[in-house]
Every structure is written in C-alpha cells, then in structure tokens.
C-alpha positions as CSV (number, residue, x, y, z in Angstrom):
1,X,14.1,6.6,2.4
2,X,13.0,2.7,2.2
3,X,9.6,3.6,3.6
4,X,8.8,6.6,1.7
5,X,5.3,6.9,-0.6
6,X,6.3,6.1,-4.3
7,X,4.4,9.6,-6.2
8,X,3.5,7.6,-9.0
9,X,4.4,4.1,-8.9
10,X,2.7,2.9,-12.2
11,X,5.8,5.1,-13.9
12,X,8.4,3.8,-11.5
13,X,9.9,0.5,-11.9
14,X,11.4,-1.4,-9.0
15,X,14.8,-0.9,-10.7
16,X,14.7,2.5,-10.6
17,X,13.7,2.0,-6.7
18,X,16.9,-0.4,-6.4
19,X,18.7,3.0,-7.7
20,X,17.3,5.1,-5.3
21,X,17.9,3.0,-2.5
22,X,21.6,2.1,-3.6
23,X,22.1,6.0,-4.1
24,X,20.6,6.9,-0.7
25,X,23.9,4.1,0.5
26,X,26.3,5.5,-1.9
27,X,25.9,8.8,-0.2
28,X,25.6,8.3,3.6
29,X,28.6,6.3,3.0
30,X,30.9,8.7,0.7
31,X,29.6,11.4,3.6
32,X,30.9,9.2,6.2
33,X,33.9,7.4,4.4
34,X,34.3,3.5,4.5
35,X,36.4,2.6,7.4
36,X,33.9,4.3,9.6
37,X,30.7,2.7,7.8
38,X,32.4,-0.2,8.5
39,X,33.6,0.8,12.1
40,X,29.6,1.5,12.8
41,X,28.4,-1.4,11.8
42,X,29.3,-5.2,11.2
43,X,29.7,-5.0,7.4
44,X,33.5,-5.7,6.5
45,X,35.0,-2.6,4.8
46,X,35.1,-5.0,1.6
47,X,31.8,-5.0,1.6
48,X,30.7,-1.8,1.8
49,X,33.0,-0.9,-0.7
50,X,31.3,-3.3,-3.1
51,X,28.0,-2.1,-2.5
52,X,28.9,1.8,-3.1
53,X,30.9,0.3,-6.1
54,X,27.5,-1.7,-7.6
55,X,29.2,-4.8,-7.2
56,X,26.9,-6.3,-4.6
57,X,23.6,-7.0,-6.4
58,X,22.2,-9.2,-3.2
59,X,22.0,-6.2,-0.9
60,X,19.8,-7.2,2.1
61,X,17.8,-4.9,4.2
62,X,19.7,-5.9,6.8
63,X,22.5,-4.4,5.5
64,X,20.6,-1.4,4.4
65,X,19.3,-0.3,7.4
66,X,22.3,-0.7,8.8
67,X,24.7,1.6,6.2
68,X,21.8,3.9,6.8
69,X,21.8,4.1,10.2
70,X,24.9,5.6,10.2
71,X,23.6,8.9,9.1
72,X,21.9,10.9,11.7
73,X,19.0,11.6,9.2
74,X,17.9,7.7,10.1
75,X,17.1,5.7,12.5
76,X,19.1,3.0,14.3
77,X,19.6,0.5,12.2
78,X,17.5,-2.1,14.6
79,X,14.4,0.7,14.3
80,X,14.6,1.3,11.0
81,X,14.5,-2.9,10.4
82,X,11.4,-2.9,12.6
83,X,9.9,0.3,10.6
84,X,10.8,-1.2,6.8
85,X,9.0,-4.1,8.1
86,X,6.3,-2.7,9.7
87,X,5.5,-0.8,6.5
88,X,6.0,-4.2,4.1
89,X,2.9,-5.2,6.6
90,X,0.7,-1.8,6.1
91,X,1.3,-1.8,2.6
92,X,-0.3,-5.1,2.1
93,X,-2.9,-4.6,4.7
94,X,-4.1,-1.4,2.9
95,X,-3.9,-2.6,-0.6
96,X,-5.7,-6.2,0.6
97,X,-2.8,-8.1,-0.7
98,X,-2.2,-11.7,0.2
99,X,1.4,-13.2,0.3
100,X,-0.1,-15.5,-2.8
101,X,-1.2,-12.2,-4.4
102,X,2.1,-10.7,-3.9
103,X,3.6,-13.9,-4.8
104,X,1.7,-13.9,-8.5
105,X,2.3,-9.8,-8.7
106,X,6.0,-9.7,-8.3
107,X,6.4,-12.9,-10.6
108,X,8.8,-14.6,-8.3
109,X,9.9,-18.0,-8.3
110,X,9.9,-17.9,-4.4
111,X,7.2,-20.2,-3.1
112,X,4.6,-18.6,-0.6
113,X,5.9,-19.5,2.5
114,X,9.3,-18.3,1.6
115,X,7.9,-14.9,0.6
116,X,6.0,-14.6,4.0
117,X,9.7,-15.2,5.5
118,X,11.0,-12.3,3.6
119,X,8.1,-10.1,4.6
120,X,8.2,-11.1,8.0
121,X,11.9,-10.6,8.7
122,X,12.8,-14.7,9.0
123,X,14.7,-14.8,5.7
124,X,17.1,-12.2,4.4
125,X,15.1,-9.8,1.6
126,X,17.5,-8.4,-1.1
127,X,16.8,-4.6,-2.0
128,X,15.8,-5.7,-5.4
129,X,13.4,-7.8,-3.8
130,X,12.0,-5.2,-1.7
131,X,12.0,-2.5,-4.6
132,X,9.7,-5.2,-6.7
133,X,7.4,-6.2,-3.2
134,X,7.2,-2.1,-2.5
135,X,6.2,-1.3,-5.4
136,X,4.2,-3.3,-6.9
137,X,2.2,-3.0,-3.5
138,X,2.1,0.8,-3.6
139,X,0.8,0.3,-7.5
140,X,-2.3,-2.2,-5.8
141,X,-2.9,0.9,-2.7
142,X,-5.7,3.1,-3.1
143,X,-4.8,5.3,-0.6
C-alpha cells in the first residue's frame, strides 16, 4: 500500500495519496476493531480512534506501519518501516533526485538536513509528508 507505483502521478495529488493511505488504516482497523489495533501495537486506543476518525492529521509512518501491520496482508510493522524507507531511497535514486531537489520540489519549509532525517528514518515523517515526497518523486521517475 505505502510502497505501491502511483499509475499516473501527474493526476494524483499527494492529498489524494494521504486518502488512500488513511483509508488503507480506516479499514485494517474497522476489520480488526480498536482495542485489538491497539492491543497489537503501542498506539493508545485514543489514538487510533482519532486517526480512523480523521482527527490526527500528523500521522507518522511509524504509526502507519504499525496499524498496518496488524493485517496479515502486510508486513511486520518493523519490515514494512525498513521497506517504506528502502523505497523513499529507490525512488530518489531512480529519478536522480537530491534531498535539495526534493527539498525545492515538495516546497517545504524543512531545511535540508531535516528532510534527509525524514527520508532516512532519524526524524518522524508525517503521511502527508510522505504522500507529497512519494509523489512528487514518482512524477520526476522515468521508469
């Protein structure tokens, strides 16, 4: 789901990637109910319940990954980390992006080094951030 080709990403906007992603947590979590999304992972029940709801609009990947995880169609939530990352990294290998490229592609106020962080895994990435790094670098591949 987080590492999946965008068909045609000059027509999707990272918003509408945000609302895939919150979807894909909106349903592993009504499959499996709350208290045991919470129960699986380290996420207080209040705060899965806010992110199902909408209400959390600083979703990390971290927590992602892990809501995910708890579906057996993904991935433990530790993998799946490693893989979203691993694919940040491809994507701006294959395109030829540079964190300042991405940095002046994704118009963010973040500061190079910070953005590196977030790629890397050393700083906490929000889903809307990803959405707006993933596809703005599937917009730049040629492949």
């Amino acid at each position: 789901m987080l590492t999946e080709e965008i068909a045609d990403p000059e027509a999707t906007s990272p918003t509408e990637l945000r609302t895939r992603y919150l979807a894909a947590l909106t349903a592993v979590t009504e499959e499996r109910g709350v208290d045991a999304v919470a129960g699986e992972t380290d996420l207080p029940a209040e705060r899965v319940e806010a992110i199902v709801a909408g209400d959390a609009d600083d979703v990390t990947l971290e927590e992602a990954t892990a809501l995910l995880a708890c579906s057996p169609d993904y991935p433990s939530a530790e993998d799946y980390l490693l893989e979203v990352r691993d694919h940040l990294m491809l994507q701006m290998s294959s395109a030829v992006v540079d964190v300042d490229s991405l940095r002046r592609g994704i118009e963010t106020e973040l500061d190079a080094k910070e953005l590196q962080q977030k790629v890397e895994g050393r700083r906490a990435m929000s889903l809307s951030e990803y959405a707006r790094v993933t596809q703005y670098l599937a917009s730049e591949n040629p492949w």
